[in-house]
N, C-alpha and C positions, 0 to 999 in steps of 0.2 A: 510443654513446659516453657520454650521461649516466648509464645505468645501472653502466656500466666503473667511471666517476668516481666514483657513489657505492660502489662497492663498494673503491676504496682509500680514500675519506674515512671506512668505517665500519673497513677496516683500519687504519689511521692513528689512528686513533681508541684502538682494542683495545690497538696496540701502545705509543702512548706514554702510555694511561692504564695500562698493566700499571708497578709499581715493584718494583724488585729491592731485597731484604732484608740485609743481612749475616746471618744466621743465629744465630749467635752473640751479636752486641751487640745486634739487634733494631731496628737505627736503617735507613735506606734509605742504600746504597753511593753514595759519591761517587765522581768520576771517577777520582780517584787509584787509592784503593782499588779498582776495579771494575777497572782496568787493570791492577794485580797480581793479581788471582786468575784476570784472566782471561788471562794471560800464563804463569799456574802451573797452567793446566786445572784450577781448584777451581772454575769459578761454580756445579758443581752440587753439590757435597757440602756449600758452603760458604753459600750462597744459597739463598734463597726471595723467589719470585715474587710477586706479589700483587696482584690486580688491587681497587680501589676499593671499599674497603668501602659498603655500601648497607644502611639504614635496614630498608625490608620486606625484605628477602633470606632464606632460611633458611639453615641448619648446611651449609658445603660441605665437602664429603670430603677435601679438602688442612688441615682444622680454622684455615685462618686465616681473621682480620676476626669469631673470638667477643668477643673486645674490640675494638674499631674503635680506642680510645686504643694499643693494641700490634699492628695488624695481623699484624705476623710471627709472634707471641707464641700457640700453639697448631697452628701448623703445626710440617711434616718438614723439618728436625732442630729441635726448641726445645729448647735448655739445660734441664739441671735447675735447681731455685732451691734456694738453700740458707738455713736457719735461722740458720747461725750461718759465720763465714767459715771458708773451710777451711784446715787446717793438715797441710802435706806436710814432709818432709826436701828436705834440700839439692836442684834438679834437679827437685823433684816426687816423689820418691822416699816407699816410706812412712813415716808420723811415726815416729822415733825415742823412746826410752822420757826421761825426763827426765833421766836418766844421759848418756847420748849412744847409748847402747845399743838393741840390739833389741827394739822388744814380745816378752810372752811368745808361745810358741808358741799359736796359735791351737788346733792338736790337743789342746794341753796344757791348756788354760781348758775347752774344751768337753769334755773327760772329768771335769773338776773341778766344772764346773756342771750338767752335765746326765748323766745315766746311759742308760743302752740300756735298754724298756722298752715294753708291752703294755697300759697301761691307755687303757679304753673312757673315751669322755665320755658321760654321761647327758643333756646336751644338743643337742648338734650333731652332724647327720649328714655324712657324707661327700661327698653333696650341697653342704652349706656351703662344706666345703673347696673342691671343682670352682668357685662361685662366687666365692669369693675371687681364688683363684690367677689365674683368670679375670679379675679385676678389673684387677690387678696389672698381668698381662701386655699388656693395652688402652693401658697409659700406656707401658710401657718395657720395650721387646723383650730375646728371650734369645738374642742372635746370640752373645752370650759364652761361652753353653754350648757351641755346636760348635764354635767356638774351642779353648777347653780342654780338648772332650774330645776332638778329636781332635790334638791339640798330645802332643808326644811328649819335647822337648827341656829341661823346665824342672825334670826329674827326673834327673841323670845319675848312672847306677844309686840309687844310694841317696843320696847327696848333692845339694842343692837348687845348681840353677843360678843363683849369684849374677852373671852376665853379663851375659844377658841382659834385655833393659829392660822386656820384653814379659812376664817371668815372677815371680811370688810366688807360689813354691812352699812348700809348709807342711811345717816339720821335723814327725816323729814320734818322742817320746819314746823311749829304749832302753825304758823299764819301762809302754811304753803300755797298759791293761789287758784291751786287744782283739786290739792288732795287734803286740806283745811278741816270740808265738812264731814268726809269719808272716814276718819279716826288710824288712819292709816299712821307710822308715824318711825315706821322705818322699812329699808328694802334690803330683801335679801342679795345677799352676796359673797362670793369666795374669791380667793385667788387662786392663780393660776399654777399648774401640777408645776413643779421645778425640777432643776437638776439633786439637791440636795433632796429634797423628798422622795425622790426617787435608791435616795444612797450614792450617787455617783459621785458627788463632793461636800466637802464639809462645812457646815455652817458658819465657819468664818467668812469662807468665800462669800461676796454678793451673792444674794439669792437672782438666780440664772432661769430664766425661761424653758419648759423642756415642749419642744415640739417635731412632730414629726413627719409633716411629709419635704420632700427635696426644697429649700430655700431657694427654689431657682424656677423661673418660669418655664417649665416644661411638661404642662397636661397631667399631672402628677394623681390629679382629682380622675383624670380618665383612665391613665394606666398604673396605676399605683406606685408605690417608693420600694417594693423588695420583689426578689424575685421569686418570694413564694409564690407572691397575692399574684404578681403576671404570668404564673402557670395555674394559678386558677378561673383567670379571665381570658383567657388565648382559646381558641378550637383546635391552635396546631396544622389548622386546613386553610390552605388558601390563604395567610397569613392573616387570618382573620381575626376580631374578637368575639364571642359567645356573644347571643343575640337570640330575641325571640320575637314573632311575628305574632301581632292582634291587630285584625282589621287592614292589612295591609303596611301596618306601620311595623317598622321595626325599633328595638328597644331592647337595653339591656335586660337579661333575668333580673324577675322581679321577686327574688327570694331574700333580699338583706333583711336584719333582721332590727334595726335601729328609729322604721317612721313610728313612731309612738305615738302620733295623732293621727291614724288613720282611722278613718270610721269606720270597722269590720261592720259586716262583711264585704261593703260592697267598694270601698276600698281596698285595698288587699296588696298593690304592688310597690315594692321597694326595691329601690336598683342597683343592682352588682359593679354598680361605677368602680372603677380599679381601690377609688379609696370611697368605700359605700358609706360611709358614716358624713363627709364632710361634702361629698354629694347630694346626699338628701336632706339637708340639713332647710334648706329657703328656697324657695319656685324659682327665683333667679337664675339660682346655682345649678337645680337640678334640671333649667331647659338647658343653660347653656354648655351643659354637660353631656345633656343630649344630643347637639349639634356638634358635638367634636366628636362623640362616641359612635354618630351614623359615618362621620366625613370620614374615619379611620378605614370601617368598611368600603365605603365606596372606594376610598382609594385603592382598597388595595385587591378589591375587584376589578376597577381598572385597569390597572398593574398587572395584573395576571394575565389579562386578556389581552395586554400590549405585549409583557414578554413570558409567553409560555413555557420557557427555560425556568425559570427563576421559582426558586423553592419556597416552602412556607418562611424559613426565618429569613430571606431576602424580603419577599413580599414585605412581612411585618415591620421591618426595620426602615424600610425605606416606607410605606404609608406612614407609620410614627415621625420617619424623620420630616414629611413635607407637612405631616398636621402642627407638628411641632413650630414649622417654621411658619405657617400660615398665622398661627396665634399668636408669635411672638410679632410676625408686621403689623398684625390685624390692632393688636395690644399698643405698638410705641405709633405706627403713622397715622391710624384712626381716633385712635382714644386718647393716648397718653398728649399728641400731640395738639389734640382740640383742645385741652384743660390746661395745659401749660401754655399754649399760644405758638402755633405755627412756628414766627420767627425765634421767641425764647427757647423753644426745640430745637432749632436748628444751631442758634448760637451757645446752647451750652452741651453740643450733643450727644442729645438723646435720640434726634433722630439727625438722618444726612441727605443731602441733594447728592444721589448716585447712582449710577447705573453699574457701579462696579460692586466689587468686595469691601467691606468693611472691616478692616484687619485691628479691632482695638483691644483686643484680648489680651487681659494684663495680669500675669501669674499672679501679681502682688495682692489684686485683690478676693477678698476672701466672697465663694457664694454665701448668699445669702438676705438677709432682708433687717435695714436696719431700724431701731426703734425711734430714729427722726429721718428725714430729708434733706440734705444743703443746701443752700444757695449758691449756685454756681453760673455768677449772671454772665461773666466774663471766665471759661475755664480756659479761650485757645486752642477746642476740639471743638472744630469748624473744619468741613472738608468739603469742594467742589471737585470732582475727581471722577475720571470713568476708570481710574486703576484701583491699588491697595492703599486703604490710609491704615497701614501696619503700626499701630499703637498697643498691639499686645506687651502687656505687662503681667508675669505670673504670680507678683508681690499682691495683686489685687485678689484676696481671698470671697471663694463663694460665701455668699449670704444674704442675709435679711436684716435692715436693721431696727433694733427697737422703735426709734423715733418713727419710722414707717409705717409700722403697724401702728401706732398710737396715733401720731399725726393724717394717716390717712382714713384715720376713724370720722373725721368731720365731713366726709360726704355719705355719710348720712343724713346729715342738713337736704342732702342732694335727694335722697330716695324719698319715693312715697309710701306711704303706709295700706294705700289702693290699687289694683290691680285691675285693668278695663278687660273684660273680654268683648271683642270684635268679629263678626264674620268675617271669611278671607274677601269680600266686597268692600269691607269698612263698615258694616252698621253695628251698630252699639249694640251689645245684649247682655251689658250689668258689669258688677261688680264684685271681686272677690277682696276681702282684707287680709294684709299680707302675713300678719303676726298668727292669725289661724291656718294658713297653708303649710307653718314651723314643720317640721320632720312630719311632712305630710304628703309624699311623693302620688302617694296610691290614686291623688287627685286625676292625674293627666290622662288616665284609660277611662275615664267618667262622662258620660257626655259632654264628649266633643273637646273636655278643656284643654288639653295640650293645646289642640290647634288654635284655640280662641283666647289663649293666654299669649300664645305666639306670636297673632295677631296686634292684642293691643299693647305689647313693647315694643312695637317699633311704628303703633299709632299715635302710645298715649303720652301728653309730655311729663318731663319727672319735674321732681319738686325744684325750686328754685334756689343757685346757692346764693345765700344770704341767713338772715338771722335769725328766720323762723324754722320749725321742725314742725313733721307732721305730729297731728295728736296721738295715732296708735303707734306711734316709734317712742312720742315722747312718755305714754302714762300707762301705755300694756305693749312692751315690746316681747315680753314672752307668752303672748296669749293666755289661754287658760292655764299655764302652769304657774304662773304665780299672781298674786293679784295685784300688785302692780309694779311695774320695771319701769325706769326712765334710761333710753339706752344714751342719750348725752352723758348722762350723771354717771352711767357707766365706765363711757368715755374718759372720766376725767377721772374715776380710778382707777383706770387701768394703766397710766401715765404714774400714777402715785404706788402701782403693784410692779411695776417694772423699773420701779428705782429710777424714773427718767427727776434729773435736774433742774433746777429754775430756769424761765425762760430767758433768763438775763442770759446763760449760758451760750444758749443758741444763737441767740442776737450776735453777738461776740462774734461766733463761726460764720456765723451768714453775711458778716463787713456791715450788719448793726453797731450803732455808738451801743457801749452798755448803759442803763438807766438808773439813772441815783438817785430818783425820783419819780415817783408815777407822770406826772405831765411829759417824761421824756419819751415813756411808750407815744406820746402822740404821732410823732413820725409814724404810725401804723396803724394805730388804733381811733377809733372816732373820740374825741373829748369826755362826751358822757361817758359813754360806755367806759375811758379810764378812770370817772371821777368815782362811777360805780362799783368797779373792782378795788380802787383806792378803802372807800369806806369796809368792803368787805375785811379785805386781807390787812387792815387797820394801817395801812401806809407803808407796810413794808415791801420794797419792792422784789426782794430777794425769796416772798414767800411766791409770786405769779409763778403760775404753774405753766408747763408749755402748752396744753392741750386748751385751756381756758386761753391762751395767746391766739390761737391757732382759730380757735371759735369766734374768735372778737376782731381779727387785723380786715383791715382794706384790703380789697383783691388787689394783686398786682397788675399794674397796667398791662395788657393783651393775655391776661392768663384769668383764669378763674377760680385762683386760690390766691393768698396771701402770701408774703413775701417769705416767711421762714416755715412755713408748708413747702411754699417751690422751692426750696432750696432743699428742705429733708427727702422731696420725690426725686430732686436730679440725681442729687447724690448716689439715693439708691437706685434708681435707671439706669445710671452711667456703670454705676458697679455692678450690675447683672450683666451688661455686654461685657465689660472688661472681664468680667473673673470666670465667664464662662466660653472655652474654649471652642464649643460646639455652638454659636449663640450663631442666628440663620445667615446673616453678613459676614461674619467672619469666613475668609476665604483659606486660612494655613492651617487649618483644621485638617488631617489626614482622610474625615470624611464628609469635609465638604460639597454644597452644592458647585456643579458646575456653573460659571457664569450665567447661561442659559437660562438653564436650570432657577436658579435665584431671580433672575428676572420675571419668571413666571413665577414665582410667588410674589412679586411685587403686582401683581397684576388682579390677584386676588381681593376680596373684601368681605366684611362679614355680611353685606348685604348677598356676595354668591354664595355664603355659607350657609345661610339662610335657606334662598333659593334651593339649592339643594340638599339640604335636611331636614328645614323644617316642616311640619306638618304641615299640608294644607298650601302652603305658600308659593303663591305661581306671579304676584309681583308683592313689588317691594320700593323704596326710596334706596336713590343707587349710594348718598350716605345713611346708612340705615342706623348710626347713633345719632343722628341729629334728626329733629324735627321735621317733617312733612314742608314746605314751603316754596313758594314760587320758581326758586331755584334749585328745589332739591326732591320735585314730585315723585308721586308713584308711577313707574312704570311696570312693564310687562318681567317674568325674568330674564325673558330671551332676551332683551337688553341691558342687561349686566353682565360685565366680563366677567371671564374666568380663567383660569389653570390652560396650557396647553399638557398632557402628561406626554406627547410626544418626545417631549427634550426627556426621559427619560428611558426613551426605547432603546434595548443593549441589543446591538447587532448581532453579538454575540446566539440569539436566540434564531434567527435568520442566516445561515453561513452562508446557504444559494446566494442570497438575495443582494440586487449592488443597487438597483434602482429602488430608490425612495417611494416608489407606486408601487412598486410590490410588497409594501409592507402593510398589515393589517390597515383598513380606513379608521383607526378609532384615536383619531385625531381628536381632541379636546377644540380643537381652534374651531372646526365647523358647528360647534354647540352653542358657540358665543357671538357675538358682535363683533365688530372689526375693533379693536382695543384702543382705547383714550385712558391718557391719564385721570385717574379716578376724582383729583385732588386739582384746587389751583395750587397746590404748595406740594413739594419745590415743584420747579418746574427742571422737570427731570431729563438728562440727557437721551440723545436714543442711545442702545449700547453700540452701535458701532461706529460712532466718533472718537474714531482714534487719531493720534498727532498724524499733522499733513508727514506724507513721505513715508509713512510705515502701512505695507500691507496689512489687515486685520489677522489674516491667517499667519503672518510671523511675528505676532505683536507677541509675546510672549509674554505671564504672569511675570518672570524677571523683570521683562521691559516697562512693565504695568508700573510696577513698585520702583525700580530706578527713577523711572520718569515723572512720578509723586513725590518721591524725595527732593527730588530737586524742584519740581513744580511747587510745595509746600512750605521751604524750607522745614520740614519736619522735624519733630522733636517728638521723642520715644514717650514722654514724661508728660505731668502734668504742668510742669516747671516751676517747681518747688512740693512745699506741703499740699496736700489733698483739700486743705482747706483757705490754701493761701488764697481766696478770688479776690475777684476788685468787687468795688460797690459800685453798681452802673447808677 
């Protein structure tokens, strides 16, 4: 009987410390409210659960409690955040031109901005692309694709279905200069599922975004956002995940049930990625899903066999937590930081010259992912530092912001519409098109292709950014389901489906003069190409759209985006570290890495990710998103560093043992090279330069953090608004 008892006191416990979320507002449901939705069967589309945030805890796979100030704020569904407020027509409908009239055709701007075209980039490989698009799709799922493409009603014949509420179908010009002779003369298209379509708010509200995997970069694609899906993905053994072997390869089960273009029979596999739908969605996604998906495992088969103590959910938690961190360095020092520019990385930072903790976690901001980018050329988060640059703020709410997702839709400019496959020697053996690979996973158990797709992304170079787009991105970007998509033109309604504002707006935020005049965009944009969108949108500057801005501006000097693109990715860069309490630098995290620890993940790169999961791959270029070149060859992979997992061997598993030789030999350091900084940027301290006169061993994280405040003159804040920057 007293055992009974405690076991409803510990139930009782569970259930009324769990609080229900509204979803949407991010506030906890009151009675009222809780009894309409649960009256209307929304508590689940519309809610999130959340049990008690806690201090030590690590990253839980539903992503809520990374800010404990927003509990709900990083879980399934969070709102996008937007930069600037949105502005829709009457109903929600899309903005009207300032006339009262229709924007221009989306088909019509993106044959006027951009051309069909073939040019290679001399920097970034194809590789890159796969991590990018990769990135992307972590924050904010593409259920919308099979929506639309299998949606058949929003074209009726050639005229766009103005009826329907669910459709923004894109006229096609009579004199369009592709699609003229083809009689084609409109493209299907819907919008995007919402909060109000859903029930969860009412149509006054802006029509709201509804998306659902965690707003926060953490693998989300690999181990999915609830914790049902990661009790269906887990083996429970060895902290493993569920994995199946062909051929010596390993790979999730291939039972999902969403590749629609697989060629049965002999196609056949579709993979149980934690979120199986936006994993199999493009060959990009689903190699580079693969290589987190093996690196889990490895890990934490390593793990195992360094500390034999340590149970299945140890195991799990800590290989999640170093894969987790591996993608977030892999993401802002390799990638984010070669497309923004080294030095504009560092000076508005997104990344930092340290060998220490990176403490800028700021409750205030919210996770997530926003529908633009800022421009934060001068923000004053800049830190040289081997201690804490403690800039946590819990006002900084999780999220995504709209402008992000729209704005970072233009490197597609960047991807190719081709795919090389390469022997693991380097010789050529063809091509595959990428718009037919669509929800086509089944391809990689096929001869040989995994490993020969593997191959030629990190051979072949990607498109180049500038003005052109490939032709199957630009005229079938959804393959055989529809007969023909322009994903630009997409692009530029999707900017027009999420309520994003005229680019005068942004200008504004980003320390742009506003423009009263089309010649005024010149500061950014090339002459023509203004005098061309002038004639389009009939001189009014207030109808420029942002995404048509974003297509058309000058790269910014040492970046490779334009000026109010890099302003909409710092922004939400900067706000992923901040609002996320667990983010892999952040050192006051109750289950952070230790110093050591973190430093071995700096040590990492996706070229040893590769190395060790990808198929086939035994060398590699030690930058593996950038191009092949003089300075950047193929080597062997024994000469790429890697991971020591020693820094995370727990004595505890060892209690005999006092000497460091009697500890198992499965040292990570003798698998690798003697360790060089991967990067000339920064040029990173070692970690144990600490101030002259302090032992290392009584440096203490207190001393760390005193000695940065003062060393920094430090300031908690942005110093001022979030948008107050200079204009460099």
């Amino acid at each position: 009987m007293i055992v009974k008892f405690a076991c409803y006191l510990v139930l009782a416990h569970f259930v009324v410390s769990q609080v229900i979320y509204d979803a949407y507002f991010g506030k906890p449901i009151k009675d009222e409210r809780g009894k309409q939705l649960e009256s209307l069967n929304l508590t689940g589309p519309c809610t999130i659960k959340v049990e008690p945030c806690r201090k030590h805890e690590g990253r839980r796979i539903d992503g809520t409690c990374v800010n404990p100030k927003y509990p709900s704020r990083g879980g399934s569904p969070t709102p996008l955040l937007r930069m600037r407020p949105a502005k829709f027509g009457l109903g929600n409908m899309l903005r009207p031109a300032m006339n009262g009239s229709e924007l221009p055709s989306a088909r019509l701007l993106r044959t006027k901005i951009l051309s069909d075209g073939y040019p290679e980039d001399h920097q970034f490989n194809t590789l890159a692309t796969h991590v990018f698009v990769f990135s992307t799709v972590d924050v904010a799922d593409l259920t919308v694709l099979l929506r639309y493409a299998v949606a058949s009603d929003c074209c009726l014949g050639n005229t766009p279905n103005r009826v329907n509420p669910l459709c923004i179908p894109i006229p096609v010009p009579q004199d369009d200069p592709y699609l003229r002779r083809t009689g084609i003369r409109c493209m299907n298209l819907t919008r995007f599922s919402t909060y109000q379509e859903m029930g969860c708010i009412p149509n006054t509200l802006p029509a709201e975004r509804y998306n659902l995997p965690t707003p926060i970069q953490d693998l989300s694609i690999v181990y999915g956002y609830s914790d049902v899906r990661e009790k269906q993905i887990r083996t429970y053994q060895g902290g493993l995940l569920k994995s199946d072997k062909k051929d010596g390869v390993e790979r999730p089960p291939g039972t999902a049930p969403v590749c629609l273009n697989n060629r049965r029979p002999v196609e056949n596999a579709c993979y149980e990625f934690g979120d199986f739908y936006d994993g199999n969605v493009l060959s990009g996604i689903y190699l580079t899903a693969m290589f987190f998906y093996r690196e889990h495992n490895r890990l934490a088969r390593k793990l195992s066999a360094l500390n034999p103590c340590w149970d299945d959910q140890k195991l799990f938690e800590t290989a999640r937590q170093i894969n987790i961190a591996q993608w977030q360095f892999m993401l802002y020092y390799e990638l984010m930081a070669e497309i923004l520019g080294p030095k504009n990385a560092l000076e508005t930072g997104v990344i930092y010259d340290t060998n220490g903790y990176v403490n800028d976690f700021d409750e205030r901001h919210k996770p997530g992912v926003y529908h633009e980018y800022l421009n934060a050329l001068e923000t004053g988060v800049i830190y040289d530092t081997n201690g804490y640059v403690n800039d946590f703020d819990e006002q900084h709410k999780p999220g995504v912001y709209h402008e992000y997702l729209v704005g970072t839709r233009w490197f597609h400019t960047f991807q190719d519409g081709r795919t090389d496959l390469y022997s693991n020697k380097g010789k050529y053996l063809g091509t595959r098109t990428t718009v037919d690979d669509e929800l086509r996973s089944g391809i990689l158990e096929v001869n040989n292709t995994e490993a020969d797709l593997t191959q030629g992304a990190f051979r072949q170079p990607a498109a180049k950014f500038d003005y052109t787009i490939e032709p199957d991105i630009a005229e079938r970007v959804l393959g055989e389901l529809q007969s023909a998509s322009d994903l630009s033109a997409i692009d530029i309604m999707r900017g027009r489906d999420q309520g994003l504002p005229p680019y005068n707006e942004y200008r504004k935020i980003c320390g742009m003069p506003v423009a009263h005049k089309f010649k005024d965009f010149e500061d950014t944009i090339y002459p023509d190409k203004v005098e061309q969108l002038r004639r389009i949108y009939d001189g009014e500057v207030d109808d420029m759209e942002l995404m048509v801005a974003i297509y058309s501006e000058r790269l910014l000097h040492g970046a490779w985006v334009g000026p109010t693109l890099f302003c909409i990715m710092v922004e939400n860069l900067v706000n992923w570290r901040r609002s996320d309490r667990f983010f892999f630098e952040n050192g006051y995290s109750g289950a952070a890495l230790t110093l050591p620890q973190l430093n071995e993940v700096r040590s990492t790169s996706v070229a040893r990710l590769l190395c060790d999961n990808g198929d086939g791959v035994d060398e590699i270029q030690p930058k593996a998103l950038l191009n092949v070149s003089k300075k950047n060859k193929i080597i062997p992979c024994k000469e790429i560093p890697g991971m020591d997992l020693y820094k995370w061997l727990d004595e505890k598993c060892y209690p005999a043992k006092k000497d460091q030789y009697d500890y198992p030999a499965t040292k990570d350091q003798y698998d690798y090279p003697a360790k060089k900084d991967q990067y000339d940027y920064p040029a990173k301290k070692h970690q144990y330069d600490y101030p002259a006169g302090k032992d290392q061993n009584d440096y203490s994280v207190k001393d760390q953090y005193e000695d940065n405040l003062k060393t920094n003159n430090y300031n908690p804040f942005w110093g001022g608004s979030q948008y107050d920057y200079k204009k460099k």
